[in-house]
SEDO-505928 format. One record per atom (N, C-alpha, C): residue in one letter; atom name; y, z, x. Coordinates in nm, 2 decimals, decimal comma, always signed. Example, Ala and Ser with C-alpha at 12.3 -4.5 7.8 and 13.67 -1.06 7.14 Angstrom:
! residues 2
+--------+-------+--------+--------+--------+
! residu ! atome !      Y !      Z !      X !
+--------+-------+--------+--------+--------+
!      a !     N !  -0,57 !  +0,78 !  +1,32 !
!      a !    CA !  -0,45 !  +0,78 !  +1,23 !
!      a !     C !  -0,33 !  +0,78 !  +1,32 !
!      s !     N !  -0,22 !  +0,71 !  +1,28 !
!      s !    CA !  -0,11 !  +0,71 !  +1,37 !
!      s !     C !  +0,00 !  +0,79 !  +1,29 !
+--------+-------+--------+--------+--------+
END
This chain:
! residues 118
+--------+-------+--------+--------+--------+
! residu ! atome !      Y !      Z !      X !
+--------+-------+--------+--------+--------+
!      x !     N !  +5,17 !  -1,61 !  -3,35 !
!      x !    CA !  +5,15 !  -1,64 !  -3,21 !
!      x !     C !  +5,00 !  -1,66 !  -3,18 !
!      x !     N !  +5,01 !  -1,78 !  -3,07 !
!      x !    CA !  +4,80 !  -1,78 !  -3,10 !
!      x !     C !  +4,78 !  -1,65 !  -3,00 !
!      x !     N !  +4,67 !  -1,62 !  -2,96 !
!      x !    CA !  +4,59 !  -1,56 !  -2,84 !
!      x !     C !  +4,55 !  -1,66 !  -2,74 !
!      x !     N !  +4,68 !  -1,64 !  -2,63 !
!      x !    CA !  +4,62 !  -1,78 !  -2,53 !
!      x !     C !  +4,54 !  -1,71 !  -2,39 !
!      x !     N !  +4,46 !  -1,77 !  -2,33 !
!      x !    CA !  +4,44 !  -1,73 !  -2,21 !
!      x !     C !  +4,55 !  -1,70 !  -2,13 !
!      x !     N !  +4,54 !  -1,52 !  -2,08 !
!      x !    CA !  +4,63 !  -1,46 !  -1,98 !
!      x !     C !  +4,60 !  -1,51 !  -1,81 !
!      x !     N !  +4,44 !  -1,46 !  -1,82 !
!      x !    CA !  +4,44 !  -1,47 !  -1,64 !
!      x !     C !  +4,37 !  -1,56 !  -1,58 !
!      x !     N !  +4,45 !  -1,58 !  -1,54 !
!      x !    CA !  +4,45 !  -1,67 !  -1,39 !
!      x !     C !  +4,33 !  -1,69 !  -1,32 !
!      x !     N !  +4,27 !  -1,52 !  -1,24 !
!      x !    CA !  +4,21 !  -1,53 !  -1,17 !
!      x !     C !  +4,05 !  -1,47 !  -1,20 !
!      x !     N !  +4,04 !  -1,49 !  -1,36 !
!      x !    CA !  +3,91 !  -1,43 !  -1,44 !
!      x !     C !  +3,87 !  -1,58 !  -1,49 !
!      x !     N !  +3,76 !  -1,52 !  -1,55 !
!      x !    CA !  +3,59 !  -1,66 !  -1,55 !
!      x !     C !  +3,68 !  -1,73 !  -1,68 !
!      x !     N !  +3,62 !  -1,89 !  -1,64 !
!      x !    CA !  +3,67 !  -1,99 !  -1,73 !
!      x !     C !  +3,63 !  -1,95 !  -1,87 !
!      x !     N !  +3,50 !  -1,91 !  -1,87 !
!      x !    CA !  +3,50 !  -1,89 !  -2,00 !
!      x !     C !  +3,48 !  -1,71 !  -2,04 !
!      x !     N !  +3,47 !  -1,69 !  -2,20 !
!      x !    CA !  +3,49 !  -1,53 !  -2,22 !
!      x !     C !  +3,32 !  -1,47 !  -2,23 !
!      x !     N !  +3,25 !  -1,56 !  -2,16 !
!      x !    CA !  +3,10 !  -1,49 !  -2,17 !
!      x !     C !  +3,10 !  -1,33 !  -2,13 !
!      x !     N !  +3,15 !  -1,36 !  -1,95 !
!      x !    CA !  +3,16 !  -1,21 !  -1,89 !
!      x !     C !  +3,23 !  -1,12 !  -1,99 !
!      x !     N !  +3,35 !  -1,15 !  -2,02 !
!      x !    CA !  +3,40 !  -1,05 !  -2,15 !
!      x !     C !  +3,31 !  -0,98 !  -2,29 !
!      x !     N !  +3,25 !  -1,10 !  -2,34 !
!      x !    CA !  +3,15 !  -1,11 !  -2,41 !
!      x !     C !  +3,06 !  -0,97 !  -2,35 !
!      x !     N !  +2,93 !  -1,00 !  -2,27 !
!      x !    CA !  +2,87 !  -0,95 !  -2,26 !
!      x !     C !  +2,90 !  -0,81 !  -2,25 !
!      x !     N !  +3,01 !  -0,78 !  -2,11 !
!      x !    CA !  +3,06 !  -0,65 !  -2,13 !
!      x !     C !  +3,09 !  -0,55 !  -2,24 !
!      x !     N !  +3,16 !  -0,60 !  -2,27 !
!      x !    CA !  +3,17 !  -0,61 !  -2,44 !
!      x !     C !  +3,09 !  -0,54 !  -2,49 !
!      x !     N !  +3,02 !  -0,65 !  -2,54 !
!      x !    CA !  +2,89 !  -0,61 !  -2,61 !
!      x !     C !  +2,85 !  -0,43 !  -2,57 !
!      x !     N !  +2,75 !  -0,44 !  -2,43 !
!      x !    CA !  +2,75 !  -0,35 !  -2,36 !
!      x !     C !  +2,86 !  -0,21 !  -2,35 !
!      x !     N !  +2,97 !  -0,19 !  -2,43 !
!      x !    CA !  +3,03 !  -0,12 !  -2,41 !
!      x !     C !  +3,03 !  -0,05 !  -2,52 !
!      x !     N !  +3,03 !  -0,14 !  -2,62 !
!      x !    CA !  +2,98 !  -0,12 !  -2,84 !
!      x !     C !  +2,86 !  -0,06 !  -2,84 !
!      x !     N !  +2,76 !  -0,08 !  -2,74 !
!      x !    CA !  +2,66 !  -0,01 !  -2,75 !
!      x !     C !  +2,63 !  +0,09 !  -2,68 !
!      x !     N !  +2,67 !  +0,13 !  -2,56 !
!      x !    CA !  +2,70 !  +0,27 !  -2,56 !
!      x !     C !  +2,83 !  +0,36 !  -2,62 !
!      x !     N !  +2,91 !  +0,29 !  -2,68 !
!      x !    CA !  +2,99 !  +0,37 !  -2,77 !
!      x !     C !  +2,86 !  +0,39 !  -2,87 !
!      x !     N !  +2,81 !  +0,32 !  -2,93 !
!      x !    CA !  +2,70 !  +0,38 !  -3,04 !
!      x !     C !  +2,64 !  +0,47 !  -3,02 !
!      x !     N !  +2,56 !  +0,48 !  -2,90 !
!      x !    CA !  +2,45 !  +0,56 !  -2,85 !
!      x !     C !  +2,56 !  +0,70 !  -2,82 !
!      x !     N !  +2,68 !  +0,73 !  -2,77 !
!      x !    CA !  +2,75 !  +0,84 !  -2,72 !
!      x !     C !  +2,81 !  +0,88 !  -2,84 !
!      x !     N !  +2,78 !  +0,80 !  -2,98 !
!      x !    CA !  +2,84 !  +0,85 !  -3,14 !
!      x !     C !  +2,72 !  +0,98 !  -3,13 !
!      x !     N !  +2,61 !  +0,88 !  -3,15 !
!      x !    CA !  +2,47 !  +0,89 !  -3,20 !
!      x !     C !  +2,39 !  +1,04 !  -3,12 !
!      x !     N !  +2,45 !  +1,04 !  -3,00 !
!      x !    CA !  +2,42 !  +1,17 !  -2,89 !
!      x !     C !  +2,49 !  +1,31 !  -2,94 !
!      x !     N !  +2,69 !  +1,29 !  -3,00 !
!      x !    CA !  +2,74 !  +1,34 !  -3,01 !
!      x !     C !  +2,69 !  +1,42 !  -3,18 !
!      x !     N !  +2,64 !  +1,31 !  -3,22 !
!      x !    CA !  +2,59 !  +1,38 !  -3,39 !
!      x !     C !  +2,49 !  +1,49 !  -3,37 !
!      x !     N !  +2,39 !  +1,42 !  -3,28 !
!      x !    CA !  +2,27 !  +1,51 !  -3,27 !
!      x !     C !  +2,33 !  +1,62 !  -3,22 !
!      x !     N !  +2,39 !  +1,66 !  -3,12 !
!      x !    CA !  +2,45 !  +1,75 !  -3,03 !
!      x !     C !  +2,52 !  +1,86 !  -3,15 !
!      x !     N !  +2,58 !  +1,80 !  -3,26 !
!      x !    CA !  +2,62 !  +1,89 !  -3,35 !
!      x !     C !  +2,56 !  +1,93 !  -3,45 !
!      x !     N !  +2,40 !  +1,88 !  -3,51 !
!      x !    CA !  +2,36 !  +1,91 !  -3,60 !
!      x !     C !  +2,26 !  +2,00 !  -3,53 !
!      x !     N !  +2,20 !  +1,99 !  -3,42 !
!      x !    CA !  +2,13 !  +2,05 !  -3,35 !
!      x !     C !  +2,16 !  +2,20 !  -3,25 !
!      x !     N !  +2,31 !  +2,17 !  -3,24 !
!      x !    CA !  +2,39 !  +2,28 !  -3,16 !
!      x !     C !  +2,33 !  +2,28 !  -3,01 !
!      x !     N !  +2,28 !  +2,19 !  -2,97 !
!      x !    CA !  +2,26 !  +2,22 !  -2,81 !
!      x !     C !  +2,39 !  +2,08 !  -2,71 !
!      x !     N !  +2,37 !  +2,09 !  -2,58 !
!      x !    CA !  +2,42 !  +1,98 !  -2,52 !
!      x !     C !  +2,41 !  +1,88 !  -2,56 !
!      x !     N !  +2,51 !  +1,74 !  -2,53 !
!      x !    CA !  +2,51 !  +1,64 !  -2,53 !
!      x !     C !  +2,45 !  +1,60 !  -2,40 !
!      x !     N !  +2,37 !  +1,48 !  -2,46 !
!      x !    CA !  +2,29 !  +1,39 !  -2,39 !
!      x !     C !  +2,41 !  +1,33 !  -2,25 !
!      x !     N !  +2,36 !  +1,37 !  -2,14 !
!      x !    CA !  +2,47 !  +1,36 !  -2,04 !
!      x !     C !  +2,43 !  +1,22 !  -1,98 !
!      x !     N !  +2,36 !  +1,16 !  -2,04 !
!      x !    CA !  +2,28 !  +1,00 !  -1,98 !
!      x !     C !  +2,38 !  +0,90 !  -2,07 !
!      x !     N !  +2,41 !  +0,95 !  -2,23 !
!      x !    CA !  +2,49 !  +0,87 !  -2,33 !
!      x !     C !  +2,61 !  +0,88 !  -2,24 !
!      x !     N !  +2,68 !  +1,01 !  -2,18 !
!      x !    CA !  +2,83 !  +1,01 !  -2,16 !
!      x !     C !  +2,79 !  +0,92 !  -2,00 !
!      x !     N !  +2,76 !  +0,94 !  -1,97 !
!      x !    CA !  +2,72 !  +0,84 !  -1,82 !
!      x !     C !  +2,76 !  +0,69 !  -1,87 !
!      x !     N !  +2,63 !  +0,68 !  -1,94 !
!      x !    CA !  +2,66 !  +0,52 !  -1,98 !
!      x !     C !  +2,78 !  +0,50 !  -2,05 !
!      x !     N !  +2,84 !  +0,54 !  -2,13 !
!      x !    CA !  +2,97 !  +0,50 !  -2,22 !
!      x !     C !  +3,09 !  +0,54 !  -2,04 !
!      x !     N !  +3,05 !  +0,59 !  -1,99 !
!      x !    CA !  +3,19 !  +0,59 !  -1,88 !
!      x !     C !  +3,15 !  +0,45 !  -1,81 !
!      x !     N !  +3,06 !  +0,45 !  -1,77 !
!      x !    CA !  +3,05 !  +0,31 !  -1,67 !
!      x !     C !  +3,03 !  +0,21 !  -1,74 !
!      x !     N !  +2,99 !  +0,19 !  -1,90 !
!      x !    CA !  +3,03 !  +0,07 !  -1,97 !
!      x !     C !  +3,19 !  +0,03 !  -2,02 !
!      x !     N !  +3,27 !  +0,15 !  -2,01 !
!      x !    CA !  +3,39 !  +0,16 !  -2,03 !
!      x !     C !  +3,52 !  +0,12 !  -1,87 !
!      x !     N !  +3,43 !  +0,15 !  -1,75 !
!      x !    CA !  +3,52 !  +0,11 !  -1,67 !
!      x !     C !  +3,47 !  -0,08 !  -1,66 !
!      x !     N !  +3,34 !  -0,08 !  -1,65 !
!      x !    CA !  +3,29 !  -0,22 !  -1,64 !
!      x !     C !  +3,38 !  -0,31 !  -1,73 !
!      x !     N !  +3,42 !  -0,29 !  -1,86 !
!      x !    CA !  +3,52 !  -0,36 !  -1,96 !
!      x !     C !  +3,61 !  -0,37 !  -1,85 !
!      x !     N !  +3,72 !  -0,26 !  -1,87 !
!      x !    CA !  +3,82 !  -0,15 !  -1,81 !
!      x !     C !  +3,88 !  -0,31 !  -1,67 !
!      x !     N !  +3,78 !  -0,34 !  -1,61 !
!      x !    CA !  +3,81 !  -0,41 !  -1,48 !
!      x !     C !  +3,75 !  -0,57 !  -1,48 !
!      x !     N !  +3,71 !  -0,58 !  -1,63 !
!      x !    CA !  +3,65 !  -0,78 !  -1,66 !
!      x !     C !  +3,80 !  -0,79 !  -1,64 !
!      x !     N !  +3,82 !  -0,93 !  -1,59 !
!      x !    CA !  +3,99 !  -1,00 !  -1,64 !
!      x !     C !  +3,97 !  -1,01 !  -1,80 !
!      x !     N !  +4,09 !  -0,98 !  -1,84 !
!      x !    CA !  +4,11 !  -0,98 !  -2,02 !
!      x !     C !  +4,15 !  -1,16 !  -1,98 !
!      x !     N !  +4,10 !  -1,24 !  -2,08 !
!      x !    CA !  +4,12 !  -1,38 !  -2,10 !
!      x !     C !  +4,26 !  -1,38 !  -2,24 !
!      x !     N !  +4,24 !  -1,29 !  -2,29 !
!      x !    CA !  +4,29 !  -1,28 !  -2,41 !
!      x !     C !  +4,40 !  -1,13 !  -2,46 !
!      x !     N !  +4,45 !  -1,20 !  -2,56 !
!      x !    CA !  +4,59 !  -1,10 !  -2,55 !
!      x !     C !  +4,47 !  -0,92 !  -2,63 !
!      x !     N !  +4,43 !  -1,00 !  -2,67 !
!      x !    CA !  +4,27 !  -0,93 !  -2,78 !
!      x !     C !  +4,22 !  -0,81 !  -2,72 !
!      x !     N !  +4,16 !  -0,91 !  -2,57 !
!      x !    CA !  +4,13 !  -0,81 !  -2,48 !
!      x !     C !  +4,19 !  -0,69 !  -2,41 !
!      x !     N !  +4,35 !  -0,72 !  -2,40 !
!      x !    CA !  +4,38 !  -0,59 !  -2,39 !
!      x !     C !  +4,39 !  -0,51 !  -2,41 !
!      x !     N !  +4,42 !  -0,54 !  -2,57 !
!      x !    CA !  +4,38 !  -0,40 !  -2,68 !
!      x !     C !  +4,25 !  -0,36 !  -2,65 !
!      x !     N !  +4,19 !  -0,42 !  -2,63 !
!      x !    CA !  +4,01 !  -0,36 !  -2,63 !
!      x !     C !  +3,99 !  -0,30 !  -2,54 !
!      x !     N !  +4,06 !  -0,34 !  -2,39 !
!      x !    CA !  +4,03 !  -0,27 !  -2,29 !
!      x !     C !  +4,12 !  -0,11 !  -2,28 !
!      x !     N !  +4,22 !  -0,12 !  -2,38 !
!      x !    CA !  +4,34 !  +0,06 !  -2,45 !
!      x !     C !  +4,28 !  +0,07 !  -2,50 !
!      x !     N !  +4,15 !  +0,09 !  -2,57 !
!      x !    CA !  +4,04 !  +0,16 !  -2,65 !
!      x !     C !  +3,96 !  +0,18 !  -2,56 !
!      x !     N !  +3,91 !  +0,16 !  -2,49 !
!      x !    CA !  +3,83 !  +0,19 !  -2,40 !
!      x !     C !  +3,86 !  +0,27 !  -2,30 !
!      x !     N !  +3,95 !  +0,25 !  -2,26 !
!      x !    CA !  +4,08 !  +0,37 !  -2,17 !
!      x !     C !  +4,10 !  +0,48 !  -2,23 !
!      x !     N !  +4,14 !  +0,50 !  -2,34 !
!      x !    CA !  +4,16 !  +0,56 !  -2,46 !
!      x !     C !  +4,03 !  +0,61 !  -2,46 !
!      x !     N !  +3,92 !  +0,61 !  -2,49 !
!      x !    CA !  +3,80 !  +0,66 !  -2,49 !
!      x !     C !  +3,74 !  +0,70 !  -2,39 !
!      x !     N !  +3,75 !  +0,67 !  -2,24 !
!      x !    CA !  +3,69 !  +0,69 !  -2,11 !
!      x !     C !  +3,81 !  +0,81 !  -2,10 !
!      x !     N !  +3,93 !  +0,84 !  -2,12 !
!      x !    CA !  +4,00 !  +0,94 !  -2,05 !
!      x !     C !  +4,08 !  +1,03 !  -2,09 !
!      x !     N !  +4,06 !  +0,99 !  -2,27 !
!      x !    CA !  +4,10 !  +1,14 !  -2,38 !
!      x !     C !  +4,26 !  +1,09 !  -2,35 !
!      x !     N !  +4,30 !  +0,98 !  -2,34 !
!      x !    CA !  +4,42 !  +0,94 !  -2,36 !
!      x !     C !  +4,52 !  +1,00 !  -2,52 !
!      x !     N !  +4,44 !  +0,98 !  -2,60 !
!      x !    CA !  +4,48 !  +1,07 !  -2,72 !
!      x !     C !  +4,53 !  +1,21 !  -2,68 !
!      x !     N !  +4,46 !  +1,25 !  -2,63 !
!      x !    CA !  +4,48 !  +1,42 !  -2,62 !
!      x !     C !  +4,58 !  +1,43 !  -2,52 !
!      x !     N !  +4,58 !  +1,37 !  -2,44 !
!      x !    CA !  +4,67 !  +1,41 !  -2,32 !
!      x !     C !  +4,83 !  +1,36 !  -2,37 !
!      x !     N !  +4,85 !  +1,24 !  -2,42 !
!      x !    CA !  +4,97 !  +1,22 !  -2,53 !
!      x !     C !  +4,90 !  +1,11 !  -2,68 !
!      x !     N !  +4,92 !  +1,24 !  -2,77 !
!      x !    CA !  +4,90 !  +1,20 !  -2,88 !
!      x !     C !  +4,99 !  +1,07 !  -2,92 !
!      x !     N !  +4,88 !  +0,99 !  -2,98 !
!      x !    CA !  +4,98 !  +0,85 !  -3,01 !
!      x !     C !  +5,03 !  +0,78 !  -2,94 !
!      x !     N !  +4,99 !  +0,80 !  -2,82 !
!      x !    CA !  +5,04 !  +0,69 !  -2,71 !
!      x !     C !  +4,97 !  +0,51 !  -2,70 !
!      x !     N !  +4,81 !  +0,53 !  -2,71 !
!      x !    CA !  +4,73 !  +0,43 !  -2,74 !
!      x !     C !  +4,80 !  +0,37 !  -2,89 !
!      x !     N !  +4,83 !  +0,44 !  -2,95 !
!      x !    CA !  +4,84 !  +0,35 !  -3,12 !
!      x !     C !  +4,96 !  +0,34 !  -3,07 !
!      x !     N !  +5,08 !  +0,36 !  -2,99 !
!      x !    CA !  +5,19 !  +0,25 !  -2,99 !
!      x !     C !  +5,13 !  +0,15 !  -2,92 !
!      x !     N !  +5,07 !  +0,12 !  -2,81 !
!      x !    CA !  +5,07 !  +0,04 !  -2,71 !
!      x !     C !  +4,99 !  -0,06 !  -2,81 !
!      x !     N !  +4,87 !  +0,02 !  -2,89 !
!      x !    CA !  +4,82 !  -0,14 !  -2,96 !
!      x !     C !  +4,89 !  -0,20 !  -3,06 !
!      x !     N !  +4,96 !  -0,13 !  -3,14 !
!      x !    CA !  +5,07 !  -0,19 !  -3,22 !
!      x !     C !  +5,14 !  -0,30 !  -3,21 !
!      x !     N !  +5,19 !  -0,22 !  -3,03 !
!      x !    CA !  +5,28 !  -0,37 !  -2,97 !
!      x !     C !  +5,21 !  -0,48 !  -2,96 !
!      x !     N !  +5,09 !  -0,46 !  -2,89 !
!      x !    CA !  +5,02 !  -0,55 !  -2,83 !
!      x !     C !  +4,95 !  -0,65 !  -2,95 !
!      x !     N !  +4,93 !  -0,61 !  -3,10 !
!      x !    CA !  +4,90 !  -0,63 !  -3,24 !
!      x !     C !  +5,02 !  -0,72 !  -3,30 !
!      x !     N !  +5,15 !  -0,67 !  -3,30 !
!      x !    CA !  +5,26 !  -0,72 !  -3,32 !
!      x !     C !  +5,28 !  -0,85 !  -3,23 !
!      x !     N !  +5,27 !  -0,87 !  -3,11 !
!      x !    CA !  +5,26 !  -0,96 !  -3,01 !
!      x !     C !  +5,15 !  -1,10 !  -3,07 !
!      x !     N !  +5,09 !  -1,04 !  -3,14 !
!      x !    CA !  +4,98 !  -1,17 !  -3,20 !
!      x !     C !  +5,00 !  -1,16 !  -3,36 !
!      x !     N !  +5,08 !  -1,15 !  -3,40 !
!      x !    CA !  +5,10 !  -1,09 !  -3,56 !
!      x !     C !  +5,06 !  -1,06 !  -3,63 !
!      x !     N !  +4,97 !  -0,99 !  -3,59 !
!      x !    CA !  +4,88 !  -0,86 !  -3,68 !
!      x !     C !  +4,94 !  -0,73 !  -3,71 !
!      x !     N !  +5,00 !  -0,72 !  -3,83 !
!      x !    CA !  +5,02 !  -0,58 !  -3,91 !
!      x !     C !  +4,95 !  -0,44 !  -3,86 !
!      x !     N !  +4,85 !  -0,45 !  -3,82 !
!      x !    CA !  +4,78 !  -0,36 !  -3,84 !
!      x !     C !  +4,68 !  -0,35 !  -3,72 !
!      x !     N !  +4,67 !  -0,25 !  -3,60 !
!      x !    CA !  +4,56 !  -0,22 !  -3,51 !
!      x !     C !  +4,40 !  -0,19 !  -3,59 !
!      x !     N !  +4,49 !  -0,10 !  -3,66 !
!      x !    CA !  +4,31 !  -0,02 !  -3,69 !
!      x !     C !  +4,24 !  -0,13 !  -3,73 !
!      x !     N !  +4,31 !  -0,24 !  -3,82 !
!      x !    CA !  +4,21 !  -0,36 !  -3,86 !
!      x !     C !  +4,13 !  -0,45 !  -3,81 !
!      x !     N !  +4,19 !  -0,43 !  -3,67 !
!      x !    CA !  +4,17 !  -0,54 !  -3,57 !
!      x !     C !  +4,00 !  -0,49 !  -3,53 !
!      x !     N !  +3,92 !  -0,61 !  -3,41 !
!      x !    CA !  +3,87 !  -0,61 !  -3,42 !
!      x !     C !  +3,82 !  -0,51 !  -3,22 !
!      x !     N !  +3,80 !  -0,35 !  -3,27 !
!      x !    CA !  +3,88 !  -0,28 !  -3,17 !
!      x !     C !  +3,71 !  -0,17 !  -3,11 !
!      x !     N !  +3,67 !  -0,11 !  -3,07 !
!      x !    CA !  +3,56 !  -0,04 !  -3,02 !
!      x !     C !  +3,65 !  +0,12 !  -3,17 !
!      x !     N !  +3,54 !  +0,15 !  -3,15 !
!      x !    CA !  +3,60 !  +0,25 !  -3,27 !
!      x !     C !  +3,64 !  +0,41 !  -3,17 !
!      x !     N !  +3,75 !  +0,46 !  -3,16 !
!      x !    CA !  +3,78 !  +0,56 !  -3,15 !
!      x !     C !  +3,68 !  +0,67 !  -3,13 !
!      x !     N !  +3,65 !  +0,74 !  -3,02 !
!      x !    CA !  +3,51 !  +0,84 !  -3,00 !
!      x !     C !  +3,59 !  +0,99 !  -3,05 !
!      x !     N !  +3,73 !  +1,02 !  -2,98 !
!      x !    CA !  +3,80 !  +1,14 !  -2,99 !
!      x !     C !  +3,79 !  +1,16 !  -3,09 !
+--------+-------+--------+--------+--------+
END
């Protein structure tokens, strides 16, 4: 199945997606990068990294997804903004599955997805 454009009422092209995006990969990095220090150092996490990774994660969270792609990416990010893991285990890895299966991809983890913070 290809990945066709979903919505309607989101930007002709996937720039805005893009950039968000982007923007969201990189405060996932920096809220890794806060969480390492935080444990090799034993004091608090940097509460400016969890700031930014929440408001780069709703900012995704609310682009129109153009792409079937994107909604996996925006259930990673959900998944990561709200401890969706913890609250039911394995819930996000069925939903990407389906949503992986839907474009016939074997395999979520392979795909090309924000990496898991939990």
């Amino acid at each position: 199945m290809t990945d066709f454009p979903l919505s309607k009422h989101g930007p002709e092209s996937d720039s805005e997606w893009s950039r968000n995006y982007a923007a969201y990969q990189a405060a996932c990095e920096a809220l890794r990068r806060a969480t390492a220090l935080t444990k090799h150092l034993g004091d608090e996490i940097d509460i400016l990294a969890v700031d930014e990774h929440n408001q780069a994660a709703q900012a995704l969270i609310h682009t129109p997804a153009t792409r079937i792609a994107h909604i996996a990416q925006k259930l990673r990010a959900a998944d990561n903004f709200l401890n969706l893991s913890q609250i039911y285990p394995g819930f996000p890895g069925l939903l990407l599955d389906d949503l992986f299966g839907l474009m016939g991809i074997d395999s979520g983890d392979a795909s090309p997805l924000p990496s898991p913070i939990h």
